[in-house]
N, CA, C and O atoms as CSV, one atom per row, in Angstrom:
chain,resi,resn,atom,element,x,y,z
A,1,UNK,N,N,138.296,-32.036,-9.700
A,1,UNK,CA,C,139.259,-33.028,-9.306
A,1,UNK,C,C,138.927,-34.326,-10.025
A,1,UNK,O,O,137.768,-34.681,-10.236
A,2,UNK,N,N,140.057,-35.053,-10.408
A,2,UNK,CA,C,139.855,-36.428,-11.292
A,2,UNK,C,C,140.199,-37.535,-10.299
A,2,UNK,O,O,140.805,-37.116,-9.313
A,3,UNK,N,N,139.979,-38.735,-10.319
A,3,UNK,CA,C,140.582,-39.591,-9.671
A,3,UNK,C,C,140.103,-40.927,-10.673
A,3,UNK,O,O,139.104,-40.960,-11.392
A,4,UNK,N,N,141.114,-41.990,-10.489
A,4,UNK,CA,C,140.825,-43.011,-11.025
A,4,UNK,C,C,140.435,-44.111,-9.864
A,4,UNK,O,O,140.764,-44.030,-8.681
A,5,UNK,N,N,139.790,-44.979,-10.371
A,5,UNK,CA,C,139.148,-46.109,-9.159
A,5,UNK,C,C,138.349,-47.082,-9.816
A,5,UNK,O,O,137.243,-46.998,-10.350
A,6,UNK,N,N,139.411,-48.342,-9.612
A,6,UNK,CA,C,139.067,-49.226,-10.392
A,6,UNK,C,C,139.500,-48.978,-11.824
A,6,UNK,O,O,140.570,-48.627,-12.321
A,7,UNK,N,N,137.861,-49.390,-12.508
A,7,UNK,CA,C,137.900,-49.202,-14.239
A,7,UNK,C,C,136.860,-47.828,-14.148
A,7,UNK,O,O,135.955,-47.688,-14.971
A,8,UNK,N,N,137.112,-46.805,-13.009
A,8,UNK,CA,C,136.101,-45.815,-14.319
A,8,UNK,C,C,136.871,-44.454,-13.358
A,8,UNK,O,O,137.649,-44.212,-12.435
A,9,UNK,N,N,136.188,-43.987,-14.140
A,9,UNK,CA,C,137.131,-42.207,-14.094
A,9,UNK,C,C,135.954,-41.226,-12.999
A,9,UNK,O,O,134.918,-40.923,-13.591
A,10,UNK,N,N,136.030,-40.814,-11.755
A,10,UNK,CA,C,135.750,-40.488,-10.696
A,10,UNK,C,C,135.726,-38.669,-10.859
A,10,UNK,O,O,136.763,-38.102,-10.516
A,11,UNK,N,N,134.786,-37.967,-11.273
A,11,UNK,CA,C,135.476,-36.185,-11.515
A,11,UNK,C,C,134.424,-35.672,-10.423
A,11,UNK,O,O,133.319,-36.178,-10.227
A,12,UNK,N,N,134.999,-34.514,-9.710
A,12,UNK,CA,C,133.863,-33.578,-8.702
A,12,UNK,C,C,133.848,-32.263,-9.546
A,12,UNK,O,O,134.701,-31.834,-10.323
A,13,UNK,N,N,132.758,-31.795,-9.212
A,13,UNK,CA,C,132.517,-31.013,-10.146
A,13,UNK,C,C,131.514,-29.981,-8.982
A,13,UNK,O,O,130.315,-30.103,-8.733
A,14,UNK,N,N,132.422,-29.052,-8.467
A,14,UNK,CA,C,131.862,-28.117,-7.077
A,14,UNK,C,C,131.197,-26.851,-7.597
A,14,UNK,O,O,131.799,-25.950,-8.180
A,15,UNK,N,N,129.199,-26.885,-7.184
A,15,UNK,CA,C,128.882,-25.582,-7.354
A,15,UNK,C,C,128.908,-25.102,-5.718
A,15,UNK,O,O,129.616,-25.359,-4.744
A,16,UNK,N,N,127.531,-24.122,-6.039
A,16,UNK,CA,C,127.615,-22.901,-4.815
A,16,UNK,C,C,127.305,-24.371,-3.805
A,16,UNK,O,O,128.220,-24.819,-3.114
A,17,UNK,N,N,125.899,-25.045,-3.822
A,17,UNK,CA,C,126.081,-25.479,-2.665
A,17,UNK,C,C,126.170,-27.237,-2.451
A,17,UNK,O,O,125.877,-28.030,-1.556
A,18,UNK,N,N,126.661,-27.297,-3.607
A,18,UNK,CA,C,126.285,-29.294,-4.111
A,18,UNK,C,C,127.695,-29.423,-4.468
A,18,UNK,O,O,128.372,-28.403,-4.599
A,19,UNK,N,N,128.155,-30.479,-4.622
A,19,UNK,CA,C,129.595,-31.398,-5.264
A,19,UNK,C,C,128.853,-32.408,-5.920
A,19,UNK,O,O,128.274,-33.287,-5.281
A,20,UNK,N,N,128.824,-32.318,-7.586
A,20,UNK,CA,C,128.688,-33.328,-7.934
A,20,UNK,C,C,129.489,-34.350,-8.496
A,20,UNK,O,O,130.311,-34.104,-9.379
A,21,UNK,N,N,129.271,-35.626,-7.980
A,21,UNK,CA,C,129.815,-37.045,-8.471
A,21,UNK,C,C,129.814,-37.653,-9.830
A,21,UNK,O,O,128.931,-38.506,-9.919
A,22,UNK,N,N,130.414,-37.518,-10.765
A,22,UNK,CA,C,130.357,-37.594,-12.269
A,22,UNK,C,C,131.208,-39.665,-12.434
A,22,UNK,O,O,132.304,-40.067,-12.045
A,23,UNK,N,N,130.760,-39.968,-12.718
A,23,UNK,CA,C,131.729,-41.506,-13.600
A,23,UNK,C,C,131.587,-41.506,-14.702
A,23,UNK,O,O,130.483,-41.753,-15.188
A,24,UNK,N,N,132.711,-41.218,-15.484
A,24,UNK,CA,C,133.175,-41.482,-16.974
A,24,UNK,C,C,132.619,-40.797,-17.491
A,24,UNK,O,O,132.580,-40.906,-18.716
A,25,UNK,N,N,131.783,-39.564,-16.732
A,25,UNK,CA,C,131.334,-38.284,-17.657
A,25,UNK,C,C,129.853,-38.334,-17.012
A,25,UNK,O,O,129.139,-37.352,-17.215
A,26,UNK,N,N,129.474,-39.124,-16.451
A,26,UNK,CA,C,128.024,-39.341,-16.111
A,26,UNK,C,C,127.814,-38.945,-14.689
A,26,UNK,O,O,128.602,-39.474,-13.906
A,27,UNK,N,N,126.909,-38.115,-14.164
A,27,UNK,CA,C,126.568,-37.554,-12.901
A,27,UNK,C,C,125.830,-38.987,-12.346
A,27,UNK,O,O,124.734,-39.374,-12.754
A,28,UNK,N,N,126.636,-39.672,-11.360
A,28,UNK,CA,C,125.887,-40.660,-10.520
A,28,UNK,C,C,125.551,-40.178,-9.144
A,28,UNK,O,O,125.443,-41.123,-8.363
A,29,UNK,N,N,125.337,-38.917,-8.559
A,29,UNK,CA,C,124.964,-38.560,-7.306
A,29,UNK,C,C,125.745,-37.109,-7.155
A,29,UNK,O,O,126.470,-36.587,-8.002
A,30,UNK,N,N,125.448,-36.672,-6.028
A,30,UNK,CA,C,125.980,-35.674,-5.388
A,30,UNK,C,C,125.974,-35.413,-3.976
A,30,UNK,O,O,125.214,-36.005,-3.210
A,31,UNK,N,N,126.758,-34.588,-3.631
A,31,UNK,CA,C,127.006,-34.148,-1.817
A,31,UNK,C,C,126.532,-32.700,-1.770
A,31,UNK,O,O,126.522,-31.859,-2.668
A,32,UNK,N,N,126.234,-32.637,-0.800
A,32,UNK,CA,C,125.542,-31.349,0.078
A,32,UNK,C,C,125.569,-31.056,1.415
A,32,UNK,O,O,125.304,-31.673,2.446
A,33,UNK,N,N,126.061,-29.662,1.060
A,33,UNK,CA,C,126.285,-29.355,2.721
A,33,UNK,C,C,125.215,-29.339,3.839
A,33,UNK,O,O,124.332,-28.519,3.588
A,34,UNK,N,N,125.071,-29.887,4.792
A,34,UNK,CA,C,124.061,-29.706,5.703
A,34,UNK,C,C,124.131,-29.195,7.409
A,34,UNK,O,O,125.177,-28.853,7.961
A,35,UNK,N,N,123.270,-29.220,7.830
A,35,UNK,CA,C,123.624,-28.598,8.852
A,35,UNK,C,C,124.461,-29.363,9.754
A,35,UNK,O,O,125.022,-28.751,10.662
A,36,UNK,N,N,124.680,-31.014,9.597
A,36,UNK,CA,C,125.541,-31.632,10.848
A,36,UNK,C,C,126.515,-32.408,10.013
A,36,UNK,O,O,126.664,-33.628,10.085
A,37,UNK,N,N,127.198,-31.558,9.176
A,37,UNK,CA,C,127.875,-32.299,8.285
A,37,UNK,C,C,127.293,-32.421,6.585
A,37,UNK,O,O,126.612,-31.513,6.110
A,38,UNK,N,N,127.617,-33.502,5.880
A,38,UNK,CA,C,127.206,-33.517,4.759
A,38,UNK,C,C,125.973,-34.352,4.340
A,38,UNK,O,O,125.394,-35.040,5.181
A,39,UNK,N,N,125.555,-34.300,3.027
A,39,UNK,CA,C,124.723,-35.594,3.002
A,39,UNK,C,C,124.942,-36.421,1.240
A,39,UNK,O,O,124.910,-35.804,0.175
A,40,UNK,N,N,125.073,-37.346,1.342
A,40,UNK,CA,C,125.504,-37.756,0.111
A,40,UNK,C,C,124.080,-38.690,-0.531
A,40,UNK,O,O,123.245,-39.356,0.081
A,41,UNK,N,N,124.220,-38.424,-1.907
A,41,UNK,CA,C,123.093,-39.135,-2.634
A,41,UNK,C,C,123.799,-39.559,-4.004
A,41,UNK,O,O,124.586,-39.030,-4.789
A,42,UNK,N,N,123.063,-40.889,-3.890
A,42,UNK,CA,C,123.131,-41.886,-5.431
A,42,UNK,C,C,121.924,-41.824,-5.567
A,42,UNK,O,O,121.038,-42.212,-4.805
A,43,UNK,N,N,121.820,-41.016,-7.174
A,43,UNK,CA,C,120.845,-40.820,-8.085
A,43,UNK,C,C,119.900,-39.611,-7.441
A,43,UNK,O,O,120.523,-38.563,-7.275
A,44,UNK,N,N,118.509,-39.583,-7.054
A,44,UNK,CA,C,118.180,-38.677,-6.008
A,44,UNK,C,C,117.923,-39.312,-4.764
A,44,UNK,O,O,116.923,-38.869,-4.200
A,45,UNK,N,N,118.546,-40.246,-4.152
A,45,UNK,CA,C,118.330,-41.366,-2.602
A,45,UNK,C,C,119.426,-40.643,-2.174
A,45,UNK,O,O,120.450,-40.653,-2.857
A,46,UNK,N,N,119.348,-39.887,-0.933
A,46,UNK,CA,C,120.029,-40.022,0.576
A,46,UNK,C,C,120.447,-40.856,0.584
A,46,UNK,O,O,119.472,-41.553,0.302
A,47,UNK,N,N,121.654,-41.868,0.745
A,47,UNK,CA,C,122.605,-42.679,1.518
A,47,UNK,C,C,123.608,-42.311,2.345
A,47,UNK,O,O,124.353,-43.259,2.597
A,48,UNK,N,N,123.939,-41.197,2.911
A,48,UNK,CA,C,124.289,-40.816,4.347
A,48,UNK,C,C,123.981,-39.844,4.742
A,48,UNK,O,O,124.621,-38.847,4.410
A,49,UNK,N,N,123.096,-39.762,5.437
A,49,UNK,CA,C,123.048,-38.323,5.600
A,49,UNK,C,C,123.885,-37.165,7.483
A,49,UNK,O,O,123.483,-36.183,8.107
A,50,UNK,N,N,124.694,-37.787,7.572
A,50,UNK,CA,C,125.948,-36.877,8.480
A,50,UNK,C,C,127.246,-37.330,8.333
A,50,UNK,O,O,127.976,-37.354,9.325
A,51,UNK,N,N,127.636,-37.681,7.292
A,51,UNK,CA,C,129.171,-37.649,6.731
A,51,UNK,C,C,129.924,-36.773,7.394
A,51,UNK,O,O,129.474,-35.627,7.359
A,52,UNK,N,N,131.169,-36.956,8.137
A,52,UNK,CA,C,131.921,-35.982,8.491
A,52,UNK,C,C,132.707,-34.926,7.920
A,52,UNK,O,O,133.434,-34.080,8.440
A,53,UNK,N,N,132.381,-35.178,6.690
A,53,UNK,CA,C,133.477,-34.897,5.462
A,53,UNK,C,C,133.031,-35.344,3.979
A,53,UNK,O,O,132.325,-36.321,3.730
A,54,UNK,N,N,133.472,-34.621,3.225
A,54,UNK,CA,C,132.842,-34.481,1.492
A,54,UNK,C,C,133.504,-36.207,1.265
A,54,UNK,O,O,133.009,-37.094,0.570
A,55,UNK,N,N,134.347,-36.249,1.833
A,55,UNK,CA,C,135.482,-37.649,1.570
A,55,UNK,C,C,134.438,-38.836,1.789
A,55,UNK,O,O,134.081,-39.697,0.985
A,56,UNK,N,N,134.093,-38.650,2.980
A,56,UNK,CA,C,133.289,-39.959,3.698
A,56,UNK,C,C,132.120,-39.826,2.631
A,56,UNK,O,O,132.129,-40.874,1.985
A,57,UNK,N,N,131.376,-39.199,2.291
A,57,UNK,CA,C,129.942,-39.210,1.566
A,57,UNK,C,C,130.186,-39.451,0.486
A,57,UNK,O,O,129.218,-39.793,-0.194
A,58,UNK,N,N,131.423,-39.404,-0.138
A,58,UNK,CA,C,131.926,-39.526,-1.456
A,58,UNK,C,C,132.121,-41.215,-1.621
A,58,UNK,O,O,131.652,-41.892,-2.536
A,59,UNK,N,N,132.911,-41.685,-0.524
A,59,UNK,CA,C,133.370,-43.552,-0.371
A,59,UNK,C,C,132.193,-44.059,-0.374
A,59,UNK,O,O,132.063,-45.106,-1.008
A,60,UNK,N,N,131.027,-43.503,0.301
A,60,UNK,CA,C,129.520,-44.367,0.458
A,60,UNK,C,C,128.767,-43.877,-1.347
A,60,UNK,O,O,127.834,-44.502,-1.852
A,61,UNK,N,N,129.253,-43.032,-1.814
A,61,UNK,CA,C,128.447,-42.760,-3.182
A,61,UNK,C,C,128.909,-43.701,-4.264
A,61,UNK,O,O,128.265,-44.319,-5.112
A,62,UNK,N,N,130.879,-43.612,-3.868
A,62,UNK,CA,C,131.053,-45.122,-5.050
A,62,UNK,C,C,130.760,-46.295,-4.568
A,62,UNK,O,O,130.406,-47.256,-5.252
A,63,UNK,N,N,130.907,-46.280,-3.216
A,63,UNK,CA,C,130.724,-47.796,-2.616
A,63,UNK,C,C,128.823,-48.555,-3.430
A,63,UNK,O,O,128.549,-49.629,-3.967
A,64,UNK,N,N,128.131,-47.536,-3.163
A,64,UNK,CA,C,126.899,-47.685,-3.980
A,64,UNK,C,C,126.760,-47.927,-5.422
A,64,UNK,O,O,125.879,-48.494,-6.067
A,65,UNK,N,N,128.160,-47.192,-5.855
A,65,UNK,CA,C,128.004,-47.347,-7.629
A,65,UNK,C,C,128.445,-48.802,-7.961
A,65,UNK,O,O,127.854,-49.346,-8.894
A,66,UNK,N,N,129.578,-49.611,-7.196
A,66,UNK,CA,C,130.220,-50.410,-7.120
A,66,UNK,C,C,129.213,-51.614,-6.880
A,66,UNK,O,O,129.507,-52.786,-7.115
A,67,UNK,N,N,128.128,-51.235,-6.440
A,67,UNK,CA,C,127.008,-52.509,-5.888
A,67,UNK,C,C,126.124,-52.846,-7.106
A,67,UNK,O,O,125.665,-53.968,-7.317
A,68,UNK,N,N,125.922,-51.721,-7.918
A,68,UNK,CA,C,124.823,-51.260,-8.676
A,68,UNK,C,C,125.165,-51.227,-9.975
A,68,UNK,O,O,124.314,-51.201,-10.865
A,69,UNK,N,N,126.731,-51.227,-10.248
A,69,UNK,CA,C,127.601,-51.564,-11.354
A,69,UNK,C,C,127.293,-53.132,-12.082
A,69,UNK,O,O,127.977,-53.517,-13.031
């Protein structure tokens, strides 16, 4: 899936058990399924770890890129 946001290009890129977070071609984190929901990471850091949804762990992964940008 592609999405645009902002100035950079947003792609998921789904294996067996990770979604990874790509910008403009570059892997900035990924999501993982866990047992109470998901857990999302920028770079290899945990920053949520019970997301209700791939969606929610995904807003806290750019919200992080957006800080760090």
């Amino acid at each position: 899936m592609r999405r645009k946001n902002q100035n950079f290009d947003v792609e998921l890129i789904v294996n067996d058990q990770q979604t990874q977070v790509l910008v403009d071609k570059k892997q900035i984190g990924y999501i993982e399924k866990a047992d109470r929901g998901f857990v999302g990471f920028f770079g290899q850091q945990a920053i949520i770890n019970q997301a209700k949804d791939e969606d929610e762990a995904l807003q806290v992964i750019l919200a992080s890129f957006n800080l760090n940008h």
